[in-house]
C-alpha positions in Angstrom: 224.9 182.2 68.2 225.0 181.4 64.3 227.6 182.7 62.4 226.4 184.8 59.7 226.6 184.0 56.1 228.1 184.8 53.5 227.6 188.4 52.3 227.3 187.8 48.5 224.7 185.5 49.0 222.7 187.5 51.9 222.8 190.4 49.4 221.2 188.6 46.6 218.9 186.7 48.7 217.5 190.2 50.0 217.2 191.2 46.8 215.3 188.1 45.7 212.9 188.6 48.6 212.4 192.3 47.3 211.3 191.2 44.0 209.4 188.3 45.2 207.3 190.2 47.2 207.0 193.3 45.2 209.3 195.7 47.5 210.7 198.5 45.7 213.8 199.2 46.3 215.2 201.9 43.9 211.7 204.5 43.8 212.5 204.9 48.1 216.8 204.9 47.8 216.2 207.5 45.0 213.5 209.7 48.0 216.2 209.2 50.8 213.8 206.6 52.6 216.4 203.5 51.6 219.5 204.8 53.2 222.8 202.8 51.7 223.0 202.5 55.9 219.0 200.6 56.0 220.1 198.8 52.8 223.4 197.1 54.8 221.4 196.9 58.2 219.0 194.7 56.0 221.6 192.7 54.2 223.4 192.0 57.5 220.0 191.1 59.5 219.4 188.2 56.5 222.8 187.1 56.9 222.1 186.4 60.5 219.0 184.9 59.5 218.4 180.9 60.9 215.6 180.3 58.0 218.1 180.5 55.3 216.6 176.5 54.1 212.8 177.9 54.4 214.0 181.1 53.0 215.0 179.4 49.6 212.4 177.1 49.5 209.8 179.7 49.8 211.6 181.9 47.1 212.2 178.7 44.6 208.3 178.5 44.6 206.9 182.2 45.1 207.7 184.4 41.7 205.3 187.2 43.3 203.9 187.9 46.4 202.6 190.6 48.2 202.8 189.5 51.5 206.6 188.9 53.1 207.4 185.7 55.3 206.9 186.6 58.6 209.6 184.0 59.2 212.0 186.9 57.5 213.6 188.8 59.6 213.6 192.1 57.2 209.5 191.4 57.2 209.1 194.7 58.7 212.1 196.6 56.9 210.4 195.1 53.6 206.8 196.0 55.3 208.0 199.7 55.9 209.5 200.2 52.3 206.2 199.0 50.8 204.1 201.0 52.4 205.9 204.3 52.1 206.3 203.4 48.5 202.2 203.4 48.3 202.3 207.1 50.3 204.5 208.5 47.7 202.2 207.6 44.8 
């Protein structure tokens, strides 16, 4: 088993891959879909993550996307939080 990484770094790298792929994250924590619970569960799923090299790679050359690695492990988390942010519009 990998060891996990280093939280500081998880957490801004699953922020990263919000922004990158155009995941909002504050519109579903503000309508109780993005628990501070989900938010961790994502956070510690990334640092647990073994495409950490790919993972940087793809976000050093992908500004916007609207499609998430599939190689990510918080693809569906990411997935799930995109879509409900299209029912609540």
């Amino acid at each position: 088993m990998k060891p996990l990484g280093g939280t500081t770094r998880h957490y801004w790298m699953a922020q990263r891959m919000a922004k990158a792929t155009q995941t909002d994250l504050v519109g579903p924590q503000n309508a109780g879909i993005l628990s501070q619970e989900k938010w961790a569960e994502i956070v510690q799923a990334c640092r647990g993550c073994t495409w950490v090299d790919g993972c940087e790679r793809w976000l050093a050359s992908h500004d916007s996307s609207n499609e998430v690695p599939k190689e990510c492990p918080n693809c569906g988390a990411y997935m799930q939080l995109k879509a409900a942010a299209l029912e609540e519009e």
